[in-house]
C-alpha positions as CSV (number, residue, x, y, z in Angstrom):
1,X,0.0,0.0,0.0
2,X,3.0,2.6,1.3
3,X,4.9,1.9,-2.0
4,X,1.7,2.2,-4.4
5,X,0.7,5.6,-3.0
6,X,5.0,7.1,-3.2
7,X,4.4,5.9,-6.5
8,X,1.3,7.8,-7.5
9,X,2.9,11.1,-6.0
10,X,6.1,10.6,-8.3
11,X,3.8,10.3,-11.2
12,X,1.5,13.6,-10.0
13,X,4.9,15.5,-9.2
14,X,6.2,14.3,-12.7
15,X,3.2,15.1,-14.6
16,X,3.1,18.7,-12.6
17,X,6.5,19.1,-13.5
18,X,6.1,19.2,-17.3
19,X,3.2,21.3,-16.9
20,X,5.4,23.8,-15.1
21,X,8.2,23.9,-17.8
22,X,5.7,24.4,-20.6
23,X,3.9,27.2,-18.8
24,X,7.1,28.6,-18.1
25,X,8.8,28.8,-21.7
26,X,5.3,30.3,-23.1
27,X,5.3,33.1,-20.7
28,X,9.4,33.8,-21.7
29,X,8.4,33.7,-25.5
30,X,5.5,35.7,-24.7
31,X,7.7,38.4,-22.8
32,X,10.6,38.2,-25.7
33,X,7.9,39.2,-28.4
34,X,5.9,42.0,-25.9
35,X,10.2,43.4,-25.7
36,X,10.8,42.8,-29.1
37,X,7.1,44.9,-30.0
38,X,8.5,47.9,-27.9
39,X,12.1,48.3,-29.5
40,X,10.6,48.7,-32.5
41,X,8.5,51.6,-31.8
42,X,10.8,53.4,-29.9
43,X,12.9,53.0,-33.4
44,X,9.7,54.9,-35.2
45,X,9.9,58.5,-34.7
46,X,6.1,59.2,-34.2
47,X,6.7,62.8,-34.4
48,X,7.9,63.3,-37.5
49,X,5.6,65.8,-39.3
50,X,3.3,65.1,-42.8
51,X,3.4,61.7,-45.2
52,X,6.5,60.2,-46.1
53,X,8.4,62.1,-48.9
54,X,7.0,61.2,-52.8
55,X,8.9,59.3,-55.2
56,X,9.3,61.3,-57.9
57,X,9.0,59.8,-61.2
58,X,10.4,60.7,-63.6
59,X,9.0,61.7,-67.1
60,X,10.4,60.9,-70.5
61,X,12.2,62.4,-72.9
62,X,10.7,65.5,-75.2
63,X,10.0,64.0,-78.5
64,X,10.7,66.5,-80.8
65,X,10.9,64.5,-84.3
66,X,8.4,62.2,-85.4
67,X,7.1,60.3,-88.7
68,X,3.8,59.8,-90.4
69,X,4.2,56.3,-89.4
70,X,4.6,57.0,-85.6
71,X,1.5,59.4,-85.5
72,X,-0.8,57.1,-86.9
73,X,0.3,54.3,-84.5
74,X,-0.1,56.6,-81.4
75,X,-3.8,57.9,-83.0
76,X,-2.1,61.0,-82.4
77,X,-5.2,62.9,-83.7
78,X,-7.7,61.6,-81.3
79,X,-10.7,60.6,-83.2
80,X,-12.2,60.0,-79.5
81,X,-12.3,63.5,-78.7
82,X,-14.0,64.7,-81.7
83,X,-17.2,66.5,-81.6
84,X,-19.8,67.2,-84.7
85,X,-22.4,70.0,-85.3
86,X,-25.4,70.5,-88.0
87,X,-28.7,72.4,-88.1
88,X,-29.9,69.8,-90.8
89,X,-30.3,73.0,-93.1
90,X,-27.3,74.7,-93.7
91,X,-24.4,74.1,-91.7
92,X,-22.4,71.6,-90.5
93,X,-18.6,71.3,-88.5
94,X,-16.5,69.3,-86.9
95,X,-13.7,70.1,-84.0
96,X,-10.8,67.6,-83.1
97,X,-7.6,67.4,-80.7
98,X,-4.8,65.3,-80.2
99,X,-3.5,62.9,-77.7
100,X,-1.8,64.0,-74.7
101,X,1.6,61.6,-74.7
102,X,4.8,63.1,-75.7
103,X,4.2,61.7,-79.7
104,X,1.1,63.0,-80.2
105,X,2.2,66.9,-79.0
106,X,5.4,66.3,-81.1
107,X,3.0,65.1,-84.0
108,X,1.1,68.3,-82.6
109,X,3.7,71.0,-83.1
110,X,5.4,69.4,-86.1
111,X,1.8,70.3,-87.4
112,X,2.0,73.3,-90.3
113,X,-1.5,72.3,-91.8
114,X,-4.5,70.6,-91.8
115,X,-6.0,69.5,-94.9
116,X,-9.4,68.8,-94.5
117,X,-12.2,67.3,-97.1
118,X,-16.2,66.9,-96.5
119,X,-18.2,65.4,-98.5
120,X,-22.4,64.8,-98.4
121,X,-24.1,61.6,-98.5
122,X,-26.4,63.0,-101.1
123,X,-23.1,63.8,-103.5
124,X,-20.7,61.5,-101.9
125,X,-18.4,61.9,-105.4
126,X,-18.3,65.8,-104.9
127,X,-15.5,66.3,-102.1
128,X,-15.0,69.8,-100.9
129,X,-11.6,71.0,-99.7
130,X,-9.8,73.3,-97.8
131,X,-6.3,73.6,-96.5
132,X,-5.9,75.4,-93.1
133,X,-3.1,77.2,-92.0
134,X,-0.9,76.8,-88.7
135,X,-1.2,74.0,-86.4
136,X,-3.4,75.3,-83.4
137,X,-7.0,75.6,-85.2
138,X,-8.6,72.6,-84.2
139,X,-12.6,73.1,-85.7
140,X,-14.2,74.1,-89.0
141,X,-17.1,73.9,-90.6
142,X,-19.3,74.7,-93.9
143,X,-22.6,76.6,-94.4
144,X,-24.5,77.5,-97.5
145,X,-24.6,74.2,-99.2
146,X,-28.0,73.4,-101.0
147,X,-30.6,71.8,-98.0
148,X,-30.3,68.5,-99.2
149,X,-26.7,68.5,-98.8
150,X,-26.4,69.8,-95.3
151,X,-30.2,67.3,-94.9
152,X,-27.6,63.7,-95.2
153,X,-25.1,63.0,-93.3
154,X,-21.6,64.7,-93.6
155,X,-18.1,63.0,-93.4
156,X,-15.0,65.4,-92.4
157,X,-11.9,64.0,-92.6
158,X,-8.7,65.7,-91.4
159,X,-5.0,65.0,-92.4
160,X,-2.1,67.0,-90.9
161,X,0.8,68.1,-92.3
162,X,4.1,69.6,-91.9
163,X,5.7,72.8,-93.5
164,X,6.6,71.1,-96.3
165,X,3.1,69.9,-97.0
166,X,3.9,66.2,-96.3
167,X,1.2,63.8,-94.8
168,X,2.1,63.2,-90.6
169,X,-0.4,60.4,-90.6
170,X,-0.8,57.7,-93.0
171,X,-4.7,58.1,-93.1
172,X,-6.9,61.1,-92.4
173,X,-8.7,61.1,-89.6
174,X,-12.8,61.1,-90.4
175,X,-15.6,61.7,-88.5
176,X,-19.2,61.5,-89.8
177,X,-21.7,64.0,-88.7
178,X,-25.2,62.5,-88.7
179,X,-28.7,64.5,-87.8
180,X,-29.5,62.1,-85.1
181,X,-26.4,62.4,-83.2
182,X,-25.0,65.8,-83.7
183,X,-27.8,68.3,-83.8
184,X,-26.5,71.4,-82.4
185,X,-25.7,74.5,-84.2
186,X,-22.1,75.4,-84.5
187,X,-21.8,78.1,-82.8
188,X,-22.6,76.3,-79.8
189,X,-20.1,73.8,-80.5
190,X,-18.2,76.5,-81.2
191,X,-17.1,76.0,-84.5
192,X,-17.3,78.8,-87.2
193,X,-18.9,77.7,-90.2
194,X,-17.7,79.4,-93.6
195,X,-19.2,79.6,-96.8
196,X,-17.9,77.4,-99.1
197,X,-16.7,79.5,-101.8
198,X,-14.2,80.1,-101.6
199,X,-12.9,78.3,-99.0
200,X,-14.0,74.9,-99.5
201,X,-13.1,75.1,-103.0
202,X,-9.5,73.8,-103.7
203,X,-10.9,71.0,-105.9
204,X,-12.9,73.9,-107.6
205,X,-15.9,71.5,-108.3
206,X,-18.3,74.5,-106.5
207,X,-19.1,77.5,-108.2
208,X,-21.4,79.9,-106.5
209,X,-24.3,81.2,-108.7
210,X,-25.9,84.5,-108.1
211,X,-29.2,85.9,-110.4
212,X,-30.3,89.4,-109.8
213,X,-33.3,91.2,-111.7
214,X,-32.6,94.6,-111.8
215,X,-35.9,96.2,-113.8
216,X,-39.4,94.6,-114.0
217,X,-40.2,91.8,-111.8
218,X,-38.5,89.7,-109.2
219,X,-36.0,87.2,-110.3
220,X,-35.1,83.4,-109.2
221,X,-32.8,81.0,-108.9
222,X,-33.6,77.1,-109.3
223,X,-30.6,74.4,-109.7
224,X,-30.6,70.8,-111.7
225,X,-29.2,67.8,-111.3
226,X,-27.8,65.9,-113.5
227,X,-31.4,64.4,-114.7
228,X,-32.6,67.7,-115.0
229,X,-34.5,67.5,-112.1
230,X,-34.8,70.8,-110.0
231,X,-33.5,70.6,-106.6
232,X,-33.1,74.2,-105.2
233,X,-35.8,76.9,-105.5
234,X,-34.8,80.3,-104.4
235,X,-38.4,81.6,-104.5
236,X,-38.7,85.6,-105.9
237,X,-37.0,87.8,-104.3
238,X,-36.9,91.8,-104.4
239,X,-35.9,93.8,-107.4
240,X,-32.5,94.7,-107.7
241,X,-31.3,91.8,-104.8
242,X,-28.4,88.8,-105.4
243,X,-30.5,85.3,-104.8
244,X,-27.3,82.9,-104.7
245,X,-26.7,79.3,-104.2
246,X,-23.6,77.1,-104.6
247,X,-24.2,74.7,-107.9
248,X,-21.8,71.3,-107.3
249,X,-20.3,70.1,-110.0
250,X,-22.0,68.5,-113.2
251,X,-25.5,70.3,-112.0
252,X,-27.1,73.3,-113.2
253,X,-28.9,76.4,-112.8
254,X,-31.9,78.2,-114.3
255,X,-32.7,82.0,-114.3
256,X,-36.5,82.6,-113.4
257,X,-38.3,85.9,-113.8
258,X,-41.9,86.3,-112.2
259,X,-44.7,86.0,-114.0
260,X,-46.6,88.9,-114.8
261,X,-47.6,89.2,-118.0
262,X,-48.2,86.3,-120.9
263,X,-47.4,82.8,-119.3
264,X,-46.8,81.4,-122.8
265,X,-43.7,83.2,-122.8
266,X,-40.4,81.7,-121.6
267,X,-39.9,83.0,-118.3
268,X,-36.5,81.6,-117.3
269,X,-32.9,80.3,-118.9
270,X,-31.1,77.3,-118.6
271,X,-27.3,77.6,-117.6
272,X,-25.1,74.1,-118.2
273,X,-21.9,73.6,-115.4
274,X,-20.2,73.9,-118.7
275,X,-21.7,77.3,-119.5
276,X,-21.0,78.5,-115.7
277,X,-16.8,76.7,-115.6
278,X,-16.7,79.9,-118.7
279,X,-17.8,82.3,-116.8
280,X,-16.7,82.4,-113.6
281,X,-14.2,84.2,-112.3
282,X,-13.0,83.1,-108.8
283,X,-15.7,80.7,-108.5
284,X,-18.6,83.3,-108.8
285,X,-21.0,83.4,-111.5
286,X,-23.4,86.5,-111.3
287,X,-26.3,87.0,-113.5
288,X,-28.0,90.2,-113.5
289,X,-30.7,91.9,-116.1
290,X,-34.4,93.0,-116.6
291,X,-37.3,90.7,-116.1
292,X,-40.1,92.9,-118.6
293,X,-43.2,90.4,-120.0
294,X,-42.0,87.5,-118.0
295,X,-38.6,87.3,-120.4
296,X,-35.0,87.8,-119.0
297,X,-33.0,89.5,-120.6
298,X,-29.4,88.8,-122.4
299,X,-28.2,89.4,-118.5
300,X,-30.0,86.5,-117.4
């Protein structure tokens, strides 16, 4: 019984031991971290004032020459950022910028010119033109095209170009201006909208038409297609008063005078695109006589 029970206590004392040693080396591990924890704040300076100091990155060279090729694989002239304007009578215009990376602004300033075309989807084979001076203009527009011309849609497209005239893109850059999408004015959109004569006249397929009665009764102006088939009517308008309208290429015009006398008469003239490429001087045509007994004169 006596050796039994001295056995028991060595195994309780044994078993208390271990327990001891464990509990022992927690709480020193514990203590080592809880030191460990302290060092390292008193290492921070916690009074130090504002953020930690910015890296500064630092930016890439100026680019300062470029090549058609690299412009038109940066999209230097950022289609994205174009905007387009139209009444859906008489006006329409575009604007445009380039991209902000250090090739497109080289692209940018190595910019002398813009050459920019438009062209109708009722006439898409009649492409105006115009070349603009200096680099920084970045809108234009048209006005004074007939209706039906300004009533489509209209496609600008835009090509830069250096001092020398040479391309800086490979392809223009063309934006279409539709009536569902684009219909504000330009003057809101601020672009200034020119008449295309002669302005948008480089390919000089555009020659402005004007018909004036000076004595009688009012005069007209009415212009043809190419199957005869009248597409612009001026209406009468005052005695001794332009009535104008820009004839496109391979169409024609007709010289009205109001009837007030015998209707059997012939009351207007017929003037062929060939007829009108003979007599105009700068792009203008300008017809001007007497409408007496419905009948224009040589003038008209």
């Amino acid at each position: 019984m006596i050796m039994v029970v001295v056995c028991c206590c060595c195994c309780l004392l044994v078993a208390g031991g271990g327990g001891y040693y464990l509990w022992d080396k927690k709480k020193k591990e514990d203590e080592a971290a809880e030191k460990l924890e302290l060092e390292l704040e008193d290492s921070y300076d916690t009074t130090a004032a504002g953020p930690p100091p910015e890296i500064e990155i630092p930016t890439s060279e100026v680019v300062t020459n470029v090549t058609a090729a690299q412009c038109q694989a940066m999209n230097a002239l950022d289609r994205s950022a174009m905007t387009g304007c139209t009444n859906g009578k008489n006006e329409a215009g575009i604007t445009w910028n380039w991209g902000k990376d250090n090739v497109s602004q080289a692209c940018k300033n190595a910019t002398a010119y813009y050459q920019v075309t438009a062209s109708s989807s009722y006439l898409p084979n009649v492409i105006l033109k115009q070349t603009i001076q200096g680099g920084t203009q970045n809108t234009t527009g048209i006005k004074g095209m007939m209706p039906a011309w300004h009533q489509r849609n209209v496609t600008f497209s835009v090509m830069p170009q250096d001092k020398d005239k040479k391309n800086l893109m490979q392809n223009p850059v063309s934006f279409d201006i539709t009536q569902a999408t684009d219909n504000q004015s330009c003057a809101t959109a601020g672009v200034n909208a020119l008449h295309p004569v002669p302005i948008w006249n480089e390919n000089k397929n555009l020659i402005d038409v004007g018909v004036r009665s000076t004595d009688g009764a009012q005069g007209g102006i009415a212009v043809l297609d190419k199957t005869n088939t009248e597409v612009y009517w001026s209406g009468y308008t005052t005695i001794g008063r332009d009535t104008r309208m820009v004839v496109p290429e391979g169409f024609s015009t007709r010289s009205w005078c109001q009837d007030t006398g015998n209707i059997f008469d012939r009351r207007y003239k017929n003037h062929s695109w060939e007829e009108l490429k003979t007599k105009q001087v700068d792009g203008k045509v300008n017809y001007s006589g007497t409408c007496w007994a419905n009948k224009p004169s040589g003038g008209l």
